[in-house]
C-alpha positions, -999 to 999 in steps of 0.1 A, spaced: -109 -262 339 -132 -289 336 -142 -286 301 -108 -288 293 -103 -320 312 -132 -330 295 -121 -327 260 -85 -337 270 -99 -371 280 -122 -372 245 -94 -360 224 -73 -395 237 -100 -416 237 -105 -406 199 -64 -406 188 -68 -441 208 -96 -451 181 -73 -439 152 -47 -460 163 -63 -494 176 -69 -505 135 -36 -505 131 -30 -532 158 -69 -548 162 -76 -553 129 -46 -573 116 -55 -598 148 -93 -600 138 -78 -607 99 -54 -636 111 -83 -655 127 -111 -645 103 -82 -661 77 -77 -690 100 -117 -694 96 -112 -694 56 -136 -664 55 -136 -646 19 -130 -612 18 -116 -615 55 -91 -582 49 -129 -560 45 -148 -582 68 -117 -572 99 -120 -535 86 -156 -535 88 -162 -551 120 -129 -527 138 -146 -498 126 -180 -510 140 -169 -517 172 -142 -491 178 -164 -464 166 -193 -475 187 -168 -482 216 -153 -451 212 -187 -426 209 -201 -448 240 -171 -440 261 -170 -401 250 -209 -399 257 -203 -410 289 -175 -384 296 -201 -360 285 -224 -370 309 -201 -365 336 -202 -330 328 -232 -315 321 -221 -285 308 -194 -294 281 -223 -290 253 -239 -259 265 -248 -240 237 -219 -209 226 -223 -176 238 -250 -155 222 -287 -164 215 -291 -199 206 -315 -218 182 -339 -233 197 -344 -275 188 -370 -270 160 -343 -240 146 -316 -263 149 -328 -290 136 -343 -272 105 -303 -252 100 -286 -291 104 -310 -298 68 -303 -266 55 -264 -271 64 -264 -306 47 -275 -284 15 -247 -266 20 -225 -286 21 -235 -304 -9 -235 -265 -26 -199 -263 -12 -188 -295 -24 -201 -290 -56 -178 -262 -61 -150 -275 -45 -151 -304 -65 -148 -281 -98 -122 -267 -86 -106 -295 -80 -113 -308 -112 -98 -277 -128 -62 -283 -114 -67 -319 -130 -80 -341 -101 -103 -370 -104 -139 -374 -92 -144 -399 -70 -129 -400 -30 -105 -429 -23 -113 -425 10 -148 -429 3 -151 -456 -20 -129 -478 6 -157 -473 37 -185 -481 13 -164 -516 6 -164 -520 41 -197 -515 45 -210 -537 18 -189 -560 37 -198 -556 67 -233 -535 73 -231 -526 107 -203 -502 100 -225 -481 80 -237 -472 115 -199 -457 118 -199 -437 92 -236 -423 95 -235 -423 130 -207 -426 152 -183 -412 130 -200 -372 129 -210 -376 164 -170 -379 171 -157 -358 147 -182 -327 154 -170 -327 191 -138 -330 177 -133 -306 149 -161 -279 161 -165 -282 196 -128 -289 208 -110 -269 180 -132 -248 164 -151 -240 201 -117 -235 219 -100 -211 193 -135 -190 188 -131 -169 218 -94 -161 210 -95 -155 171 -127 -149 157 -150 -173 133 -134 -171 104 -95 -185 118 -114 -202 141 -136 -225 112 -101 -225 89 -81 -239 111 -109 -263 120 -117 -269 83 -79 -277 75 -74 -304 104 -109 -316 98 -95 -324 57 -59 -334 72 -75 -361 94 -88 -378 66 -56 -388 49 -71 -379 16 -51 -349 5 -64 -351 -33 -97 -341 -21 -85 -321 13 -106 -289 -4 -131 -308 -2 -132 -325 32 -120 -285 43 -151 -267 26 -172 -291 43 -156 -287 75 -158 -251 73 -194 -251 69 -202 -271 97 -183 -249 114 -206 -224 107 -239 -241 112 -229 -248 149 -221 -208 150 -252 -198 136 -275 -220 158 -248 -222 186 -255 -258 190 -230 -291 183 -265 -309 171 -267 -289 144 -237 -293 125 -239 -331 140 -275 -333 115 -257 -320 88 -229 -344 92 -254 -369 97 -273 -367 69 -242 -359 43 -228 -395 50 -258 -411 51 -263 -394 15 -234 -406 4 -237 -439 18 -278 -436 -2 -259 -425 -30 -228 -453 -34 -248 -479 -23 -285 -476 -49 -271 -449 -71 -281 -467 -98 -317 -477 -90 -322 -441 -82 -312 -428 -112 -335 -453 -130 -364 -442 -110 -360 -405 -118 -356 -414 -152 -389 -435 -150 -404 -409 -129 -392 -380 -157 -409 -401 -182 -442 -404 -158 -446 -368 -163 -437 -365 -199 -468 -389 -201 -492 -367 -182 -486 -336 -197 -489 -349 -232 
């Protein structure tokens, strides 16, 4: 009864997060426009994110803490922390597997490359830096105890993994109001789903998550200097085995 209080209370203060931009971040745009501060619109965005994410995973960390057994570990043998931590790395290359995939798929029926979604946070990050904490950060910390332990972790014991991680997959790609690409947010989602079933711990799928966005975020933000570099680095070794 108490873990269900307990994720009542982190399920509102999350939907309370979703819906705060909509009447926070106009105000913050008003007065940075007041100010005459360019790019005020993405400046507002970036700083709401920051601060409602962070506000928002301080306050569900300290629900957490008020009960210490919301984040024990499923039922079963779990992984122990060197196990999990090396299935959250080995999840993020599954995901990245999965994506690729999805994305051909996606491609098939006609539909760009390139998220939307994702190109607007990395605007708002460039804009703002501090939010890039949100999205490597806050924003899987939130949406792991969300999407895996609230849904997927409450509908496990009455269906079985695979309904369980659909169902979690396809809210997990609704809630990102990016319905081109929802096969891709859901194959994602479903693999999470099943890196916090294999090791039976939330921190696993949370690495994953942790280290997909910050690959993205990597990838969007010095895409090209990498790509340089691995072409200098290509021509290093054509060099040395001459």
């Amino acid at each position: 009864m108490k873990q269900q209080k307990t994720g009542i209370y982190i399920l509102i203060v999350y939907c309370i997060m979703q819906l705060s931009g909509a009447v926070f971040a106009p105000l913050l745009y008003k007065l940075l426009e007041t100010m005459e501060i360019e790019n005020a619109a993405l400046i507002a965005s970036g700083w709401w994110v920051f601060l409602s994410m962070g506000i928002a995973t301080l306050i569900t960390l300290f629900i957490i803490k008020k009960d210490n057994n919301y984040l024990k570990p499923l039922k079963g043998k779990s992984s122990s922390l060197l196990q999990t931590v090396g299935w959250g790395v080995i999840g993020f290359f599954l995901v990245l597997l999965g994506q690729a995939y999805a994305a051909n798929i996606e491609q098939k029926f006609g539909v760009d490359p390139g998220s939307e979604n994702t190109t607007q946070f990395i605007e708002i990050a460039q804009a703002v830096p501090l939010a890039i904490f949100s999205i490597v950060i806050f924003a899987p910390i939130l949406e792991e105890l969300i999407f895996r332990r609230i849904i997927f972790g409450t509908l496990l014991p009455k269906t079985n993994f695979f309904v369980a991680a659909s169902v979690s997959a396809i809210v997990f790609g609704i809630i990102h109001f990016d319905f081109t690409h929802i096969l891709l947010y859901a194959v994602s989602g479903f693999i999470f789903s099943f890196i916090y079933y294999k090791t039976k711990r939330i921190m696993a799928s949370m690495i994953s998550h942790m280290l997909l966005n910050g690959f993205v975020v990597l990838v969007q933000f010095y895409g090209d200097e990498i790509q340089q570099f691995l072409k200098q680095y290509s021509n290093m070794q054509l060099i040395f085995f001459q």
